[in-house]
C-alpha positions as CSV (number, residue, x, y, z in Angstrom):
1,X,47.9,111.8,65.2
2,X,49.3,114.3,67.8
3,X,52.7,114.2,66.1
4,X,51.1,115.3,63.0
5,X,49.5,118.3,64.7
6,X,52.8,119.1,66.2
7,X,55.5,118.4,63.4
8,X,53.4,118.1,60.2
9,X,53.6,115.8,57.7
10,X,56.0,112.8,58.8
11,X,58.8,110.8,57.3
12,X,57.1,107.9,57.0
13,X,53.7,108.8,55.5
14,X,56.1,109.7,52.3
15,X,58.3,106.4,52.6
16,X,54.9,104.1,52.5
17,X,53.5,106.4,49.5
18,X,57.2,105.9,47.2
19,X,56.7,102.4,48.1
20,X,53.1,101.6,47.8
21,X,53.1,103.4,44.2
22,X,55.4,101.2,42.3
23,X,53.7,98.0,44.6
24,X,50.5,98.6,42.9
25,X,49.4,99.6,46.5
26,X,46.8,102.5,47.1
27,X,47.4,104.5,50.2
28,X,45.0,106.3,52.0
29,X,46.8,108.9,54.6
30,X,44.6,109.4,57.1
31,X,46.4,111.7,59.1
32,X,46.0,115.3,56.6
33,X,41.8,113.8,56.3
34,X,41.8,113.6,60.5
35,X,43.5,116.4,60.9
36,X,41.0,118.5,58.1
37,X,38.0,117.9,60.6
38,X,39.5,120.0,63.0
39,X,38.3,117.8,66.4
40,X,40.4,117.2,69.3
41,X,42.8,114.2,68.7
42,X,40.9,112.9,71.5
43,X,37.7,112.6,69.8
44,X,39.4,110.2,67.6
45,X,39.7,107.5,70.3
46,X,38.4,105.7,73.3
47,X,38.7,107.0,76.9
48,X,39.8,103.3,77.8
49,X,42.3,103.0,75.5
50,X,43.8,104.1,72.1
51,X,41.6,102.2,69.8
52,X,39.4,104.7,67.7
53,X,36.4,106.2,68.8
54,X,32.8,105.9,67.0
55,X,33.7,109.3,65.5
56,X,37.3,108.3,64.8
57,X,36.0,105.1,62.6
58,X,33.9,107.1,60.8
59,X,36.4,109.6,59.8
60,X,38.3,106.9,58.7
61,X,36.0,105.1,56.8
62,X,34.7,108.3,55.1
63,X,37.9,109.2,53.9
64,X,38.6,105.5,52.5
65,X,35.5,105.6,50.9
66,X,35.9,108.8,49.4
67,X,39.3,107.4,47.7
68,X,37.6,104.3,46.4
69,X,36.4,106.1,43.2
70,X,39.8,107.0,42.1
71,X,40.8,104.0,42.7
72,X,38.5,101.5,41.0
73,X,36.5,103.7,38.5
74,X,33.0,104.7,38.7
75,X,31.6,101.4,39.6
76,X,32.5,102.3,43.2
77,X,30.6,105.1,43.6
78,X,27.3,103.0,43.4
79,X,25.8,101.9,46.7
């Protein structure tokens, strides 16, 4: 996440997009949708260690859900 801040979109965010597409795969790039919120990268994760934070799974989960719709049709959007 702080690379992305730093350098911008990365090399391999594009490589697992050109090969999830023709896989039937649907990527959701959570590193743009994290980086939207405008938080400190540190918000994202534990003090202990790096696994995410309370905030940082809801980001994520947000944004997956967000992509669900467009992925499966309407049906998704109902609770």
């Amino acid at each position: 996440l702080r690379g992305f801040e730093a350098r911008g979109p990365d090399q391999l965010s594009d490589r697992l997009a050109a090969w999830a597409g023709p896989h039937g795969v649907h990527l959701v790039n959570l590193l743009p949708v994290m980086a939207a919120h405008g938080r400190s990268w540190d918000a994202y994760y534990l003090t202990c260690d790096f696994h995410w934070s309370r905030y940082g799974n809801r980001v994520a989960a947000e944004a997956v859900q967000a992509a669900l719709p467009g992925i499966y049709g309407e049906a998704a959007e109902r609770p």
